[in-house]
C-alpha positions as CSV (number, residue, x, y, z in Angstrom):
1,X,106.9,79.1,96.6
2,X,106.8,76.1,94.1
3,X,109.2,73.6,94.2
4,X,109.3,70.2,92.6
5,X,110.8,66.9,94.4
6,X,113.1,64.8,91.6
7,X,114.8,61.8,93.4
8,X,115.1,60.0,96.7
9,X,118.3,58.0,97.3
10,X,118.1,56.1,100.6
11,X,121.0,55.6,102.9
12,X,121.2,52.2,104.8
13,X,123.9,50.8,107.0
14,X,126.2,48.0,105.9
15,X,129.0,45.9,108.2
16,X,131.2,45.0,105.1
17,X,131.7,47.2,102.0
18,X,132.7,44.3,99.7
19,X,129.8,41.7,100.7
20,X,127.4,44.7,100.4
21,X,129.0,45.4,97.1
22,X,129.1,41.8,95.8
23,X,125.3,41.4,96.8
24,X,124.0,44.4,94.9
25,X,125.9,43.5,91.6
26,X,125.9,39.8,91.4
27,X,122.7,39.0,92.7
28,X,120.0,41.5,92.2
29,X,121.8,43.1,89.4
30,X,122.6,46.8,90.6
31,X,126.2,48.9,89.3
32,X,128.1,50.8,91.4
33,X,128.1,54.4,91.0
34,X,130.1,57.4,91.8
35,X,133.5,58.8,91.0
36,X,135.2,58.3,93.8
37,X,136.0,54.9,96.1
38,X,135.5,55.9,99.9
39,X,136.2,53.3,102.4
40,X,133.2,53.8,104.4
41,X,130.8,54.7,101.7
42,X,128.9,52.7,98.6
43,X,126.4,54.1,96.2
44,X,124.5,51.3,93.6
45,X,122.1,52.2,91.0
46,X,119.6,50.3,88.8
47,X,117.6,52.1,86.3
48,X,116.8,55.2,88.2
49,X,116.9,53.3,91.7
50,X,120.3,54.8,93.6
51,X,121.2,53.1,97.1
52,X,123.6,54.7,99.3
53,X,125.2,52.8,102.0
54,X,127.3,53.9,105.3
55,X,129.6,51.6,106.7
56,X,128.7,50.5,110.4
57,X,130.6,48.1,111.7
58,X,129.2,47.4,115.0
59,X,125.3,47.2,113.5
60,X,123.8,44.0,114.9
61,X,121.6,42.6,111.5
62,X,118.9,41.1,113.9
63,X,118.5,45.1,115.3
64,X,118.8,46.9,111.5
65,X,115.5,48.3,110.9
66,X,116.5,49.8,107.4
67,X,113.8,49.0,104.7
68,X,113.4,50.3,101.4
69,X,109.9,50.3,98.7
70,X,110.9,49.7,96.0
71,X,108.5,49.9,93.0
72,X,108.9,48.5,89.7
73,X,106.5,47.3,86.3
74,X,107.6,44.5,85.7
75,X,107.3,42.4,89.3
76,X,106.5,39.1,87.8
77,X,110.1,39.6,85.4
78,X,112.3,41.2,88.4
79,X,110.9,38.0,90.5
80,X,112.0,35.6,88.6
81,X,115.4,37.3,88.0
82,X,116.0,37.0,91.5
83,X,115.0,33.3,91.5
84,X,117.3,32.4,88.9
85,X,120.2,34.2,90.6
86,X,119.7,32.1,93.3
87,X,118.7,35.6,95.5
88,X,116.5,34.3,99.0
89,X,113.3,35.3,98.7
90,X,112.4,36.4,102.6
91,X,110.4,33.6,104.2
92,X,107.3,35.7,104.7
93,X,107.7,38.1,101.4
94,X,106.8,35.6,98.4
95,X,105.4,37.5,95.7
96,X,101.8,38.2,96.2
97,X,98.5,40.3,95.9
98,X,98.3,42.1,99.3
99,X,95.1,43.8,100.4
100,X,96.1,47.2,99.5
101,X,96.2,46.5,95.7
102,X,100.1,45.8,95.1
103,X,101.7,42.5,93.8
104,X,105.2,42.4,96.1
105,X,107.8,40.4,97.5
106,X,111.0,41.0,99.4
107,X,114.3,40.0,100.0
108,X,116.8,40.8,102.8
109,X,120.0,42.2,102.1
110,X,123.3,40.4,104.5
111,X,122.8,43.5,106.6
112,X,119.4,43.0,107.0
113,X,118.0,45.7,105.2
114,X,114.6,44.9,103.8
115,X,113.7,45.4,100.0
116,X,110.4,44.9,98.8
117,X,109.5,45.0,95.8
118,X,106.1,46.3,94.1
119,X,103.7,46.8,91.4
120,X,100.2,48.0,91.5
121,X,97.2,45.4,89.9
């Protein structure tokens, strides 16, 4: 059998529809997408990057272990987009050279969902 993977379109939890909305779009640039509006449910996309989110009222951030790679070719452009939109940068993701050959950084969402970002050198 041959069969060919396309996409992958993560599903993190979010408290607040609106503030998860409002993050996505204003700060780090992302559109929502989808047809239909459901109350407990938000899908973002950016290029070819979809997010899904489910709504979870009761999730306690500082227990949310949701993360998400992200990878991109232009880390040093998307970096300082982020900067400029006054989007936190997490205190220990600064953009960097890490051992293991990627340039990232990361930000956390309100939820607590990590993003980091990367690009191969």
């Amino acid at each position: 059998m041959a069969f060919t993977l396309t996409d992958i379109h993560p599903k993190l939890p979010m408290r607040n529809k609106q503030i998860t909305r409002e993050f996505y779009t204003k700060q780090l640039g992302f559109k929502e997408f989808g047809r239909a509006d459901f109350d407990d449910y938000l899908m973002i996309q950016k290029d070819r990057i979809q997010i899904h989110f489910f709504e979870f009222k009761d999730l306690d951030p500082t227990q949310n272990y949701g993360q998400v790679y992200i990878r991109t070719d232009h880390i040093e452009e998307l970096y300082q987009f982020f900067l400029e939109n006054k989007t936190e940068i997490h205190p220990n993701g600064k953009l960097e050279i890490k051992p293991w050959g990627q340039k990232e950084f990361s930000i956390l969402d309100p939820d607590f969902n990590l993003l980091t970002f990367g690009q191969g050198v």
